[in-house]
Every structure is written in structure tokens, then in C-alpha cells.
C-alpha positions as CSV (number, residue, x, y, z in Angstrom):
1,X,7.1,-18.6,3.3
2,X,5.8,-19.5,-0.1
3,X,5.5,-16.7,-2.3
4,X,4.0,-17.2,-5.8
5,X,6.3,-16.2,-8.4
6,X,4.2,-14.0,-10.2
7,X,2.7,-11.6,-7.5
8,X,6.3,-11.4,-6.5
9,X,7.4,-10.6,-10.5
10,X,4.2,-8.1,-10.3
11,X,5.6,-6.2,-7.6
12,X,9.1,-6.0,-9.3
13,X,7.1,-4.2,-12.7
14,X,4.6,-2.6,-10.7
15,X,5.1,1.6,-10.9
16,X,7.7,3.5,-8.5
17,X,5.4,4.5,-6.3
18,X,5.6,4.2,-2.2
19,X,5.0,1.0,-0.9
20,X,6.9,-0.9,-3.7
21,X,10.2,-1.2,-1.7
22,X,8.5,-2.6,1.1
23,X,6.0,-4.8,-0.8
24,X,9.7,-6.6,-2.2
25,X,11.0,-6.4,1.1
26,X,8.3,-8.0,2.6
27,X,8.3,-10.8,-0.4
28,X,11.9,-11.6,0.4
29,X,11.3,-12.5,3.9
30,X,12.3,-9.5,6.0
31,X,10.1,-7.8,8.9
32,X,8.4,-4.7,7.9
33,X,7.6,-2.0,10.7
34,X,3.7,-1.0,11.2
35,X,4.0,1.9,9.0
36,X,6.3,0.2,5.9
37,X,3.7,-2.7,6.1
38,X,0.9,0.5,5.5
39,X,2.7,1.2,2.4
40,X,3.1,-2.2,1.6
41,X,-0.5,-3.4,1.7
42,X,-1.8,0.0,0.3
43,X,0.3,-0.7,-3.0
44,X,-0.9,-4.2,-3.3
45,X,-4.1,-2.8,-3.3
46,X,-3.5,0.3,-5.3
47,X,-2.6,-2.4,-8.3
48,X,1.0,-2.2,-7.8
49,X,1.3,1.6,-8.4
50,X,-1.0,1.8,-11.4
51,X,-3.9,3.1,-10.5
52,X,-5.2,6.4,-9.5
53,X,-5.3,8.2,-6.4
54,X,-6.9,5.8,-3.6
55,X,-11.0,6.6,-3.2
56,X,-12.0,3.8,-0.3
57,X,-12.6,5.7,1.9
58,X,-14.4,2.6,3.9
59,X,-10.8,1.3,4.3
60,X,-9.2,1.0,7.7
61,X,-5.7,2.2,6.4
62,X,-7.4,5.1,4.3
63,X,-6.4,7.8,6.7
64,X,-2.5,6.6,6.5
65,X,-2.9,5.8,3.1
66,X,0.2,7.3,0.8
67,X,-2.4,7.0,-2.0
68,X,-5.2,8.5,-0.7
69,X,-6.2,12.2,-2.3
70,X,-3.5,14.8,-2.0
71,X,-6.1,17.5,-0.7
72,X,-7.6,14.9,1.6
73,X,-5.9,14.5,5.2
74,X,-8.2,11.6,5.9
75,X,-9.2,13.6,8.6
76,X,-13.3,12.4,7.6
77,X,-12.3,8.9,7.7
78,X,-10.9,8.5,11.2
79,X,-14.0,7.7,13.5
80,X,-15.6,10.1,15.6
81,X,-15.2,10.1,19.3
């Protein structure tokens, strides 16, 4: 696997937030379980911990989003059977 050298030095600065351990993990070639690769994608997304709380609601990982609104369970983005 090629990773390029400055997403990977992006993750490295990026903020402490969840998701950065296993966004480097992932970069240096190890396996990621379903839910670290959640937290993985979600802070590549999130801008590598810089912005806000996480508002796309449209999102398939919204509901198990570790960004998403602290008062928001996600609870109105899972579909409705």
C-alpha cells in the first residue's frame, strides 16, 4: 500500500481527537476492526480533528459517529423500519 506522505504527515498534526490512533494505524499497514475503522474514516472526514462537532446527518456512519452532537444519539438518523 502506497500512502501519500502528506495525508499520512496530516494525520500525525491533525488534533487528539478519536479516530487519530486508528487513522495512523491504519496508514502504517495494520487491520482495523469495524468500529476503529468508524473512528478512522469519521476523523478523515472531520478534517483531522479540527473541525466542529459532525452535522451530516445524510452520512451512513452518522449514528456511530464519535463526532456527531453530544446531545444527539443519532437515534433520527438510523432508518425507520
Amino acid at each position: 500500500m502506497d500512502i501519500d506522505q502528506d495525508f499520512k504527515k496530516s494525520a500525525e498534526a491533525g488534533g487528539g481527537r478519536a479516530g487519530k490512533a486508528m487513522l495512523l494505524k491504519y496508514l502504517n499497514g495494520k487491520r482495523l476492526s469495524k468500529g476503529e475503522s468508524i473512528k478512522a474514516k469519521c476523523y478523515d472526514c472531520d478534517g483531522m480533528g479540527d473541525s466542529g462537532d459532525c452535522d451530516q446527518v445524510d452520512c451512513p456512519l452518522y449514528p456511530y459517529s464519535p463526532y456527531r452532537q453530544k446531545n444527539d444519539k443519532g437515534d433520527d438518523a438510523l432508518p425507520q423500519k
